[in-house]
FIFI-764432 format. One line per field, with one value per residue: x, y, z of N, C-alpha, C in turn; residue in one letter; residue number from 1. Coordinates in Angstrom, 3 decimals. Example, Ala and Ser with C-alpha at 12.3 -4.5 7.8 and 13.67 -1.06 7.14 Angstrom:
n_px 13.190, 12.850
n_py -5.690, -2.250
n_pz 7.800, 7.080
ca_px 12.300, 13.670
ca_py -4.500, -1.060
ca_pz 7.800, 7.140
c_px 13.200, 12.900
c_py -3.300, 0.030
c_pz 7.800, 7.870
res A, S
n 1, 2
END
This chain:
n_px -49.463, -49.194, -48.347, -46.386, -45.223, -44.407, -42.539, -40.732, -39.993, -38.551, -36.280, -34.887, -34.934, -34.183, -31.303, -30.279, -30.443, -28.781, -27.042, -27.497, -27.805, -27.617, -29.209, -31.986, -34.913, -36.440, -39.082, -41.292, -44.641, -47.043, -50.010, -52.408, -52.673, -49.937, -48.364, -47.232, -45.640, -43.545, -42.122, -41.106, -39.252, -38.351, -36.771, -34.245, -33.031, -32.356, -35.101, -38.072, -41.410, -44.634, -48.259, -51.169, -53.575, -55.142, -57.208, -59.534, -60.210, -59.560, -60.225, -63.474, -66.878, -66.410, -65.793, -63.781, -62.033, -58.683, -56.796, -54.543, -52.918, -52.804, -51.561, -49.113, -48.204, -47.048, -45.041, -44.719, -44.660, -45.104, -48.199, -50.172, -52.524, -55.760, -55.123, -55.123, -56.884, -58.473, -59.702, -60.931, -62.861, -63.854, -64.994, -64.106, -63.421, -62.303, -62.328, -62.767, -60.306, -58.413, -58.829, -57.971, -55.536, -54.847, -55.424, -53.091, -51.070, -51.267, -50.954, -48.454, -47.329, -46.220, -47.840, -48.617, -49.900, -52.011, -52.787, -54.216, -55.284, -58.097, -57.904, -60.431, -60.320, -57.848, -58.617, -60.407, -59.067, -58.889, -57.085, -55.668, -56.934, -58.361, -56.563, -55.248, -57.526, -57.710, -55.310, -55.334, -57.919, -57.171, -54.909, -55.874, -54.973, -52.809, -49.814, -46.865, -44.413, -44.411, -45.204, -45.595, -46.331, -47.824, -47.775, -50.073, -50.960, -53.901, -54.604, -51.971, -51.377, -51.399, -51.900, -50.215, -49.618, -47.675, -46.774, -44.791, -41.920, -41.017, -43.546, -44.881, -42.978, -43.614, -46.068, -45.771, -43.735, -46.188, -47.631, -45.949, -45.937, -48.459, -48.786, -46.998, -44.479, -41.634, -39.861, -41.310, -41.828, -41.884, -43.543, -43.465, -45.877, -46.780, -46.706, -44.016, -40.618, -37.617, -36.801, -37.211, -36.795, -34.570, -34.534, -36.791, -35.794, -34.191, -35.234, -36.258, -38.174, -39.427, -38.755, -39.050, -40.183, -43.505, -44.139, -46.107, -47.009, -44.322, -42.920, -43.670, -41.624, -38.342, -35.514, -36.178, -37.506, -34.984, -33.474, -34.923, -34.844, -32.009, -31.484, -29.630, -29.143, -27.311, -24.404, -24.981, -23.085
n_py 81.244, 84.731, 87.147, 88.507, 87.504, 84.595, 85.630, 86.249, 84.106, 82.832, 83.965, 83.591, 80.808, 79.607, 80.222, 78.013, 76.076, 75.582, 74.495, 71.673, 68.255, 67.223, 65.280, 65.121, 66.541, 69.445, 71.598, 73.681, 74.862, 77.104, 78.928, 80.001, 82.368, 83.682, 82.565, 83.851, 85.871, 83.826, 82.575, 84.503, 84.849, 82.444, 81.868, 80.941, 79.645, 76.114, 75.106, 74.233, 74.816, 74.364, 73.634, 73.756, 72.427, 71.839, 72.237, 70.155, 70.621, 72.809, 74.907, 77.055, 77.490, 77.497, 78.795, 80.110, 78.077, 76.887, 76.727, 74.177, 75.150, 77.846, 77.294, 77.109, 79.094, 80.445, 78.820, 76.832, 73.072, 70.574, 69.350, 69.061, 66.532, 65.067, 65.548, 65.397, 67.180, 68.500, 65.804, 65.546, 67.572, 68.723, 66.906, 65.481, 63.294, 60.087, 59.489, 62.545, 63.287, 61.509, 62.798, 65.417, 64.486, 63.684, 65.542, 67.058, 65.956, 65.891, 68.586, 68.590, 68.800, 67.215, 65.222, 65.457, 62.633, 62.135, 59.931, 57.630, 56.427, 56.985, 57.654, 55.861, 54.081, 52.610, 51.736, 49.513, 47.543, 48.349, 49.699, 48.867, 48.344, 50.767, 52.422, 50.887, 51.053, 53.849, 54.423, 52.708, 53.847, 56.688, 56.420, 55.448, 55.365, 57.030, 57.609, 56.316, 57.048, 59.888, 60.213, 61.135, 59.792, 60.061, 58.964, 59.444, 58.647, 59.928, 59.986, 60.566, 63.065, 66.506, 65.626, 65.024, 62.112, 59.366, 58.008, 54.911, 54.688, 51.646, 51.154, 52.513, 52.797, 49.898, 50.291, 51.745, 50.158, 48.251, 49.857, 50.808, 47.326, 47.420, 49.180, 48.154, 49.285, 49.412, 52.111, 54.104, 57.060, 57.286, 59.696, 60.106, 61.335, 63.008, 64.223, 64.828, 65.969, 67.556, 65.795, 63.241, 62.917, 61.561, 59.326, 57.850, 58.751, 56.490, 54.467, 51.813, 52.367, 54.698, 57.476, 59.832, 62.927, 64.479, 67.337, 69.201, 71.398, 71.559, 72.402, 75.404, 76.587, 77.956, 77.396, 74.889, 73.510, 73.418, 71.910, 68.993, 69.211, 68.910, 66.505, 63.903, 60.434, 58.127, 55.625, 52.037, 50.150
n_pz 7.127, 7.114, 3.845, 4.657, 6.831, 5.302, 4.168, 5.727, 7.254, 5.327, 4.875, 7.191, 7.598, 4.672, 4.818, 6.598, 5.350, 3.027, 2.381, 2.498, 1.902, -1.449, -2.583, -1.133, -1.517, -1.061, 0.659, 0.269, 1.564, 1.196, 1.962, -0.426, -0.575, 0.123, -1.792, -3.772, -2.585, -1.655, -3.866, -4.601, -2.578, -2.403, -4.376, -7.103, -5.257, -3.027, -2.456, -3.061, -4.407, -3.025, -3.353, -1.381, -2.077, -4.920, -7.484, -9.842, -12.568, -15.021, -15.547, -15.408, -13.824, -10.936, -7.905, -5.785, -6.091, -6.805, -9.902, -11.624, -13.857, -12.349, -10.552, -11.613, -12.325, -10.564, -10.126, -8.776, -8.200, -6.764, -5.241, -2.585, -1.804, -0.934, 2.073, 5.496, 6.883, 4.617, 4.081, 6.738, 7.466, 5.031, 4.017, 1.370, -1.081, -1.838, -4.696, -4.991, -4.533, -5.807, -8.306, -8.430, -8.160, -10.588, -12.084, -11.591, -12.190, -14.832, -15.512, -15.067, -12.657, -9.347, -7.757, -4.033, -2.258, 0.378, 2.674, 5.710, 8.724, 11.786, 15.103, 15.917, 13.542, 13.783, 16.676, 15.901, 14.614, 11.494, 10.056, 7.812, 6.119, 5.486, 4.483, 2.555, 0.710, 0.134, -0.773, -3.324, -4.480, -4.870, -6.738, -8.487, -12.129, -11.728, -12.563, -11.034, -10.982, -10.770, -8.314, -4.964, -2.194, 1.106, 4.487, 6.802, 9.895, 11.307, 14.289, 15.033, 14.513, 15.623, 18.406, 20.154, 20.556, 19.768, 16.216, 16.477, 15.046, 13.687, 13.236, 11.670, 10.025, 9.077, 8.015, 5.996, 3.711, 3.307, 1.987, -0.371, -1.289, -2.292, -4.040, -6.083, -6.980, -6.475, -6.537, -5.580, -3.987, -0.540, 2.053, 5.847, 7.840, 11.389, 13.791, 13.184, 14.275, 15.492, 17.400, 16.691, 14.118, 12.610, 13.535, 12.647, 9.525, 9.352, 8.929, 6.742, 4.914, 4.995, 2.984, 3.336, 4.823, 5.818, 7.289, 9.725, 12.449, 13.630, 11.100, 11.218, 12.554, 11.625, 12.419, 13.719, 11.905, 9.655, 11.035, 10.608, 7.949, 7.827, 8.788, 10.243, 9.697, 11.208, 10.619, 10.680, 12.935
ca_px -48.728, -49.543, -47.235, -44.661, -44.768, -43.858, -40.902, -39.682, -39.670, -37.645, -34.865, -34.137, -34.895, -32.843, -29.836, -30.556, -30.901, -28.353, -26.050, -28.433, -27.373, -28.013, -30.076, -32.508, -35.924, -36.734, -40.008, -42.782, -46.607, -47.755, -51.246, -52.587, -52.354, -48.712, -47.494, -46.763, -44.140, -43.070, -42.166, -40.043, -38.102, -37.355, -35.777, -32.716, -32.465, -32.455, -36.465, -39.207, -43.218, -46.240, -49.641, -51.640, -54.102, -55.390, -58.610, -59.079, -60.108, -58.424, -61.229, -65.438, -67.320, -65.882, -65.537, -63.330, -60.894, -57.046, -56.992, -53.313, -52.434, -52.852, -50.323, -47.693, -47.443, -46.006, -43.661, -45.290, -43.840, -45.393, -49.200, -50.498, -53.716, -55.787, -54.916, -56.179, -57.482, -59.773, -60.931, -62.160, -63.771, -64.273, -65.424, -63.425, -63.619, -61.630, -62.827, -62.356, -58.507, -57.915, -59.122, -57.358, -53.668, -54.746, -55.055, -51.952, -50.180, -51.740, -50.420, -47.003, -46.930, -46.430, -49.187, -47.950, -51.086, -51.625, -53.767, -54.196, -56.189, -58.059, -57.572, -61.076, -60.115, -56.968, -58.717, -61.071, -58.093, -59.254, -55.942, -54.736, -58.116, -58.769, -55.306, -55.243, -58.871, -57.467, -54.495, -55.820, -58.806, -56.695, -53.816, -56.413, -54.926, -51.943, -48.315, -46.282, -43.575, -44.504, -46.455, -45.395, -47.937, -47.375, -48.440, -50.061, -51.971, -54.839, -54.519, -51.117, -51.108, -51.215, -52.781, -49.253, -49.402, -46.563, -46.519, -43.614, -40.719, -41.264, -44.912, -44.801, -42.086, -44.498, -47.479, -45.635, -44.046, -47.419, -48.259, -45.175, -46.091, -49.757, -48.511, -46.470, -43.616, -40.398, -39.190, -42.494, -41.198, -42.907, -43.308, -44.417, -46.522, -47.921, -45.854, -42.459, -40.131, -36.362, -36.243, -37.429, -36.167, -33.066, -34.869, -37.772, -35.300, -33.225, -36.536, -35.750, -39.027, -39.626, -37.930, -39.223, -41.209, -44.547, -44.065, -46.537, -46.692, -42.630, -42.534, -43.333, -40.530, -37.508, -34.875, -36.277, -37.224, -34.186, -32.790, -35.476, -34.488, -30.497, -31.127, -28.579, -28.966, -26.380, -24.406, -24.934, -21.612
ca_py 82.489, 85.723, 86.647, 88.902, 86.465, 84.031, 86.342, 86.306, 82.476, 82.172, 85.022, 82.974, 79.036, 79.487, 80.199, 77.375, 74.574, 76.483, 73.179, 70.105, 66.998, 67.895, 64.158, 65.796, 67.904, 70.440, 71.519, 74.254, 74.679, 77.799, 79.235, 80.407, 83.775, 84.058, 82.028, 85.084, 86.264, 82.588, 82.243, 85.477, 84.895, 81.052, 82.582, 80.742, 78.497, 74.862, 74.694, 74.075, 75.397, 73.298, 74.017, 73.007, 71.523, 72.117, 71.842, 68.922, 71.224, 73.652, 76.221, 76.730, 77.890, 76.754, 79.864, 79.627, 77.011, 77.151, 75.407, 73.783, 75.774, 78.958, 77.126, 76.479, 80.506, 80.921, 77.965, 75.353, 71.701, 70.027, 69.843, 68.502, 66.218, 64.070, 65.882, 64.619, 68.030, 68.653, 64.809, 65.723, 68.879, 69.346, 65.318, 65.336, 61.404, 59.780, 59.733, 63.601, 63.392, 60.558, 63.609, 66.554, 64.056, 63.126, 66.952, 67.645, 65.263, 66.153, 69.558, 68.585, 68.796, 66.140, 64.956, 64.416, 61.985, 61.669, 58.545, 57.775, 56.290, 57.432, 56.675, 54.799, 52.803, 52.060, 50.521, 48.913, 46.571, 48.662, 50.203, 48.283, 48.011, 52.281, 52.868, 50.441, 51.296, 55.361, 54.272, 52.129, 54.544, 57.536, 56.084, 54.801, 56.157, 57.983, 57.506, 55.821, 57.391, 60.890, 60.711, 60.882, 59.085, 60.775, 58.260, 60.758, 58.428, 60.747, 59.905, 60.884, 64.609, 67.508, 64.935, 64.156, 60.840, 59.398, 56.736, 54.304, 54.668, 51.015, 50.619, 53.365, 52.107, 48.837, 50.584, 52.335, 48.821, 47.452, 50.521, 50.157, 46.594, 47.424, 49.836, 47.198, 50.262, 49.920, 53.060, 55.242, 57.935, 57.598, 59.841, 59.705, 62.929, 62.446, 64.202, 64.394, 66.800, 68.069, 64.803, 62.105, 63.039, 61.170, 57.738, 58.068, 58.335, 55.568, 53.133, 51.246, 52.247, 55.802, 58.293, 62.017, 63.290, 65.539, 68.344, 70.013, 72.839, 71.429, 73.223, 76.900, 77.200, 77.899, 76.437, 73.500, 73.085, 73.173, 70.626, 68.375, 69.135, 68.171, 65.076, 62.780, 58.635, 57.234, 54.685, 51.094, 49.519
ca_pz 7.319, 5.850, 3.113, 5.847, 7.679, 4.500, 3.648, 7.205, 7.249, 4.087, 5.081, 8.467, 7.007, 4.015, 5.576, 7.763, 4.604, 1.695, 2.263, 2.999, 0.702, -2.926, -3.083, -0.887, -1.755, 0.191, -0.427, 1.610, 0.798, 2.245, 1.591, -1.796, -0.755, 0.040, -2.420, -4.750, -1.839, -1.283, -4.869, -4.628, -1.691, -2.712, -6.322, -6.910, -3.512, -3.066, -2.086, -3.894, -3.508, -3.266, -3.454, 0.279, -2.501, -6.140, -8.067, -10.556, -13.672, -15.667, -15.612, -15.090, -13.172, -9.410, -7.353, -4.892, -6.425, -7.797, -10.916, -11.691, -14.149, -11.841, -9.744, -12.777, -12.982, -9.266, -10.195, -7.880, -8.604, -6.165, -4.759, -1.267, -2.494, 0.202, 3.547, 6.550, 7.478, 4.435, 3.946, 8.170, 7.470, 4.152, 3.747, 0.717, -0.811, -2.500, -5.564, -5.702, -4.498, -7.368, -9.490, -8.047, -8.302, -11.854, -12.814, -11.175, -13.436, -16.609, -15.845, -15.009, -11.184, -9.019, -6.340, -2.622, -2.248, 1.751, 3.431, 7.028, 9.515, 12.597, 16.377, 15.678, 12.707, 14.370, 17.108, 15.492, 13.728, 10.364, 9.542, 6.833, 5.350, 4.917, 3.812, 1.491, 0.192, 0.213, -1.596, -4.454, -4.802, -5.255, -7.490, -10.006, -13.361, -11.486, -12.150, -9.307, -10.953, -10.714, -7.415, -3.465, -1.149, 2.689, 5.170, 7.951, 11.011, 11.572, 15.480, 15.543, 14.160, 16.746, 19.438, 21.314, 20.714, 18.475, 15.816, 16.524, 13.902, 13.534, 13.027, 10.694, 8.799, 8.812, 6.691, 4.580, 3.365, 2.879, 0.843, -1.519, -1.880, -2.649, -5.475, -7.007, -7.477, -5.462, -6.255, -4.782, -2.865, 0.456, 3.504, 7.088, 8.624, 12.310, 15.281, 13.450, 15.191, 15.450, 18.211, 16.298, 13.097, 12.892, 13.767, 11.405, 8.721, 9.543, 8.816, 5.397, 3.824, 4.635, 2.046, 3.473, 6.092, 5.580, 8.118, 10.021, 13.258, 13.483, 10.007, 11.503, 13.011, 10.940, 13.166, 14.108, 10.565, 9.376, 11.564, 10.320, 6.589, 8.058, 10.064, 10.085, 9.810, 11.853, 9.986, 11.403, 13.268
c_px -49.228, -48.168, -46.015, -44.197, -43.884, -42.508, -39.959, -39.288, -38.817, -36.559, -34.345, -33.888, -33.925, -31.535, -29.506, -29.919, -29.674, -27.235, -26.358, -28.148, -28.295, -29.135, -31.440, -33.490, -36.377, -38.385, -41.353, -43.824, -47.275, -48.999, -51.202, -51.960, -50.877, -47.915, -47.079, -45.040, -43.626, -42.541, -40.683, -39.178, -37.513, -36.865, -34.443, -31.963, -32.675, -33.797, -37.358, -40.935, -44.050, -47.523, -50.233, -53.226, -54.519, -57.162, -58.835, -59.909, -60.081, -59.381, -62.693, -65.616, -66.949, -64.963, -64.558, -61.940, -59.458, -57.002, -55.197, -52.288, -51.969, -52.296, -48.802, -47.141, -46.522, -44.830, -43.836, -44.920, -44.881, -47.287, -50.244, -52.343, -54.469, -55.558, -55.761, -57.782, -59.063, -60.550, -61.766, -63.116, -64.508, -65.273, -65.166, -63.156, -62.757, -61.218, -62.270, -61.044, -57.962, -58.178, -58.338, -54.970, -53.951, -54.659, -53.988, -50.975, -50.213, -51.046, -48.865, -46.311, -47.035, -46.984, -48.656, -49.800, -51.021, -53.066, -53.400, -55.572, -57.198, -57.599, -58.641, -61.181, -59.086, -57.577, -59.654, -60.478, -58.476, -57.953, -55.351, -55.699, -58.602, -57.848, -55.433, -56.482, -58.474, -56.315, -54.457, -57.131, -58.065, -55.415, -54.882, -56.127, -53.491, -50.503, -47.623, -44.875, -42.824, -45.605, -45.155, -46.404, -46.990, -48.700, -48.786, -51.734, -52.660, -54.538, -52.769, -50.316, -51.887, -51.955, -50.997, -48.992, -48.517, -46.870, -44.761, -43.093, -41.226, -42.482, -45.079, -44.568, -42.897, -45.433, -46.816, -44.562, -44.666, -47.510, -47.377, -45.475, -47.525, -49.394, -48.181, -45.330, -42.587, -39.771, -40.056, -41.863, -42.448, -42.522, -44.077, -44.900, -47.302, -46.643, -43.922, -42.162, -38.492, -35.510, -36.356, -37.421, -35.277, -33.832, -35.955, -36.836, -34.348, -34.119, -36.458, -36.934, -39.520, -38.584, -37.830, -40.291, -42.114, -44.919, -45.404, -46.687, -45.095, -42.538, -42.518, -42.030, -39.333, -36.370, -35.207, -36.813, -36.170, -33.427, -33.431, -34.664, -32.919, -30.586, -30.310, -29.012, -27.919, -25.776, -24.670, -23.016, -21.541
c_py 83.567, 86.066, 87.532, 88.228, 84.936, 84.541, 86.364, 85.351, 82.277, 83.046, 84.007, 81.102, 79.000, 79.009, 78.391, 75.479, 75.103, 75.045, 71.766, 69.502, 67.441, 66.506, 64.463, 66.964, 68.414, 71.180, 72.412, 74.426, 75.460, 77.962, 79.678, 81.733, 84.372, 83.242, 82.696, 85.556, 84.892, 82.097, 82.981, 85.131, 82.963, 81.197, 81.911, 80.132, 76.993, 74.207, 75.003, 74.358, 74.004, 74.071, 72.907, 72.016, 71.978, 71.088, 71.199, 69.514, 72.793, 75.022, 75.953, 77.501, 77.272, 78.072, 79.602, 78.494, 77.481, 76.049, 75.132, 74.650, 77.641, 78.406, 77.193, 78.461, 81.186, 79.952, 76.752, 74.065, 70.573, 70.300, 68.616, 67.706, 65.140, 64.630, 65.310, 65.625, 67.993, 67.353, 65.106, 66.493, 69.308, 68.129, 64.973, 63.480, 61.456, 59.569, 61.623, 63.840, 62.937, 62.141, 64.854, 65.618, 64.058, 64.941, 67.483, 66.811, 66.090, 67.534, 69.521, 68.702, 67.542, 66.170, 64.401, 63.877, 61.537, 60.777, 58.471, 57.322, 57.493, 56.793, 55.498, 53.566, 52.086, 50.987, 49.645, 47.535, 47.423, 49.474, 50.010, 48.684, 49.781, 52.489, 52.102, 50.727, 53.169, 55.196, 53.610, 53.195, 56.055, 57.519, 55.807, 56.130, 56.918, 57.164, 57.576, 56.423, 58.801, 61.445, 60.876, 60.739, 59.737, 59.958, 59.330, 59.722, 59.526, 60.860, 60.484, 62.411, 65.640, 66.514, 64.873, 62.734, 60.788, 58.130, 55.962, 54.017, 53.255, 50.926, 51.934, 53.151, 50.589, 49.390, 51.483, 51.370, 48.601, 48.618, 50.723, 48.865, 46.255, 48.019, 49.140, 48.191, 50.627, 51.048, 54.498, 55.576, 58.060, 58.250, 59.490, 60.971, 62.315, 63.182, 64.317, 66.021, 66.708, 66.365, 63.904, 61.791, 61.824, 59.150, 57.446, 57.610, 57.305, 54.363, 52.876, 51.679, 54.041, 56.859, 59.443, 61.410, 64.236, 66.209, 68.960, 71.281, 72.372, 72.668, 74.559, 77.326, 76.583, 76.927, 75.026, 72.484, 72.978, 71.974, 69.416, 68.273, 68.735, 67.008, 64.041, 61.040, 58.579, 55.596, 52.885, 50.426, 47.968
c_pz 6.368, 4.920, 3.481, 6.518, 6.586, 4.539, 4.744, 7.219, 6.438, 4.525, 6.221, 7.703, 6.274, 4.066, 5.725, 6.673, 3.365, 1.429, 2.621, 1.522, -0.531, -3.551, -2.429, -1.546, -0.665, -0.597, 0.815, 0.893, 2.035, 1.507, 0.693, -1.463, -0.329, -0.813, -3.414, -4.000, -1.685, -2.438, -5.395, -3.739, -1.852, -3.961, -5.936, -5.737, -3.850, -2.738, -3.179, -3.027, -3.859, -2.812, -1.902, -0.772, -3.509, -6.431, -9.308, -12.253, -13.519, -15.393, -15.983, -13.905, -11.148, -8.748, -5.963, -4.768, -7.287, -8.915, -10.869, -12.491, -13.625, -10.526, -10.444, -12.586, -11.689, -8.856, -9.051, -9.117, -7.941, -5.518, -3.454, -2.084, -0.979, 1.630, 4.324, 6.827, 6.633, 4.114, 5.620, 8.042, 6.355, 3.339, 2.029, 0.304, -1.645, -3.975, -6.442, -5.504, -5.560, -8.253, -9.426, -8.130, -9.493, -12.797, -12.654, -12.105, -14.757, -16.815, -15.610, -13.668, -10.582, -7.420, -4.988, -2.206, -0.711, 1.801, 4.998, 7.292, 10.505, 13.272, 16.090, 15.099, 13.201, 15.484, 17.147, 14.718, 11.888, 9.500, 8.265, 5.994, 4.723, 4.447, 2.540, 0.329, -0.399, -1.126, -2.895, -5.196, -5.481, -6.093, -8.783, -11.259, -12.909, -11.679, -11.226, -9.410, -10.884, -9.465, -6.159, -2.407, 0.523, 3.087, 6.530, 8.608, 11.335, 12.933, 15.913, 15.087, 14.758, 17.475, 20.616, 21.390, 19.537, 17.604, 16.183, 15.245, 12.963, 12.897, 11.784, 9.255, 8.357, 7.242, 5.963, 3.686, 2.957, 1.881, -0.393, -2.282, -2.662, -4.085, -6.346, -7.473, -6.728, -5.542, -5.764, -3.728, -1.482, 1.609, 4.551, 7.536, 9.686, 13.771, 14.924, 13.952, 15.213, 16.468, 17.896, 14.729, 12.187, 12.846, 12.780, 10.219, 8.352, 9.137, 7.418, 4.245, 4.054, 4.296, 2.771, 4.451, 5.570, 6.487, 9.046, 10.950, 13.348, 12.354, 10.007, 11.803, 12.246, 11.929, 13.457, 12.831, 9.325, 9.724, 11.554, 8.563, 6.762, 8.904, 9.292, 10.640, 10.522, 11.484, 11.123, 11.625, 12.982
res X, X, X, X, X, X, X, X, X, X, X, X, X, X, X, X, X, X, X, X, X, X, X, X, X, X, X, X, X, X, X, X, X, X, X, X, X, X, X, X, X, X, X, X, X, X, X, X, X, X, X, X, X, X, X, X, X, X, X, X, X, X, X, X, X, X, X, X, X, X, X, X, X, X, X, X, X, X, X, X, X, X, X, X, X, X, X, X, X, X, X, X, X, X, X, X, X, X, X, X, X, X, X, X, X, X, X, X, X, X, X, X, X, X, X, X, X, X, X, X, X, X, X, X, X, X, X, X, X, X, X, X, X, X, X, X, X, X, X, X, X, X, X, X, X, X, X, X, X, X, X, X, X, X, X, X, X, X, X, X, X, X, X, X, X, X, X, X, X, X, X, X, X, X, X, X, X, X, X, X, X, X, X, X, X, X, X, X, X, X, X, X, X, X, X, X, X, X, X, X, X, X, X, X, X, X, X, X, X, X, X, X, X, X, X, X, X, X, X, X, X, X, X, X, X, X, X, X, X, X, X, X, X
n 1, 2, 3, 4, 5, 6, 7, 8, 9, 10, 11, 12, 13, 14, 15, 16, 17, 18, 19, 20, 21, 22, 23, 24, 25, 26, 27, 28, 29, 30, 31, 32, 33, 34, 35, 36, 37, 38, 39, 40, 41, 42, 43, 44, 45, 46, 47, 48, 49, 50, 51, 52, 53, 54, 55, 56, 57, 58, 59, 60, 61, 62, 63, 64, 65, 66, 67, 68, 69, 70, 71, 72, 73, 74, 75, 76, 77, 78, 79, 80, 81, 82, 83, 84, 85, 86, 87, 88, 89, 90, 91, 92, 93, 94, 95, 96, 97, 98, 99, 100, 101, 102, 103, 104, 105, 106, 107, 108, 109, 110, 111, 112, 113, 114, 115, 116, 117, 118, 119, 120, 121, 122, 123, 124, 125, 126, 127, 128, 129, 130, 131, 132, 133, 134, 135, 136, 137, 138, 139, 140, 141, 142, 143, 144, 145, 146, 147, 148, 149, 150, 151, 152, 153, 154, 155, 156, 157, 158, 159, 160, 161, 162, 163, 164, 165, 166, 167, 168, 169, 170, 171, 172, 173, 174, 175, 176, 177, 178, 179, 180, 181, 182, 183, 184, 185, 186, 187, 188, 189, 190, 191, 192, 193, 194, 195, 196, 197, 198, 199, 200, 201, 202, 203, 204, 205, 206, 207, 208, 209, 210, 211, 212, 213, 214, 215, 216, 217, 218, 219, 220, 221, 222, 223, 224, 225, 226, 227, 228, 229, 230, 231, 232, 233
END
């Protein structure tokens, strides 16, 4: 979003979230360049900023990069590390994510660390085997107690296809028990939505959801940030 379009989003969303359970983070990550207005218009609300990704030293020569501390001054908390998008495009390894969560610590922010398959590795039976390889590679040295790992199937973000609640809730299990850290906050990102909300969070092992085109729209992002569990009878 540009940053009118930021300020528009937060005047309508707001509203929308001003009474969502106080155990609850709420939490957006627009682009560098509106996060000046995104900083202003979340003043004093129940949401928190994140950075869409950070650069793993403080300062040098690296044109083009946000260092961490030139996130700390627009009050960013939080910082997106690992995306699917730029390990596709930008071939981003693992190696340099481990380094971009470990700077985000050191400065006092905490790393939403995402992993994920493809459709290929998926049907190749390789699933377990890249996640787990993504997730041990990019934890080395990182605090489990100051991280959030977002499980985001590559095959199942903007494609239409869905992960099943279930099978979801499967690998992100395995990746708690890989950590060795039952209380790792984990989400799921891949297709969630205002309709499948509700069942997602009802799955014993995923904490939060990691948003994506759902998240434009204020309304229907709101009613993602209020979904209701349904107690069991």
């Amino acid at each position: 979003m540009t940053c009118a379009e930021a300020r528009a989003f937060a005047q309508d969303f707001l509203p929308l979230v001003a009474e969502a359970p106080s155990e609850r983070t709420l939490v957006l990550a627009p682009p560098f360049t509106a996060m000046a207005a995104m900083e202003q218009a979340l003043s004093g609300s129940n949401v928190h900023l994140s950075s869409q990704n950070v650069h793993w030293e403080g300062k040098g020569a690296f044109t083009g990069e946000i260092s961490p501390e030139m996130l700390r001054e627009f009050g960013v908390t939080y910082t997106i590390v690992g995306h699917s998008e730029p390990r596709k495009y930008f071939s981003e390894s693992d190696e340099q994510i481990n380094h971009r969560a470990k700077a985000s610590q050191a400065a006092g922010l905490i790393p939403i660390l995402c992993v994920g398959e493809s459709d290929a590795q998926r049907e190749a039976g390789e699933t377990e085997r890249v996640i787990r390889r993504q997730v041990e590679q990019g934890m080395d040295g990182i605090d489990p107690a100051k991280l959030v790992v977002a499980y985001e199937p590559i095959w199942a973000i903007g494609t239409g296809k869905t992960c099943a609640s279930d099978e979801a809730n499967r690998v992100c299990g395995l990746i708690r028990n890989w950590v060795g850290y039952p209380d790792l906050t984990i989400q799921y990102g891949g297709s969630v939505k205002p309709g499948n909300i509700d069942e997602i969070m009802a799955q014993s092992d995923i904490d939060g959801v990691l948003v994506g085109g759902a998240s434009l729209d204020p309304v229907g992002f709101a009613r993602i940030a209020n979904y209701q569990v349904k107690a069991e009878v």
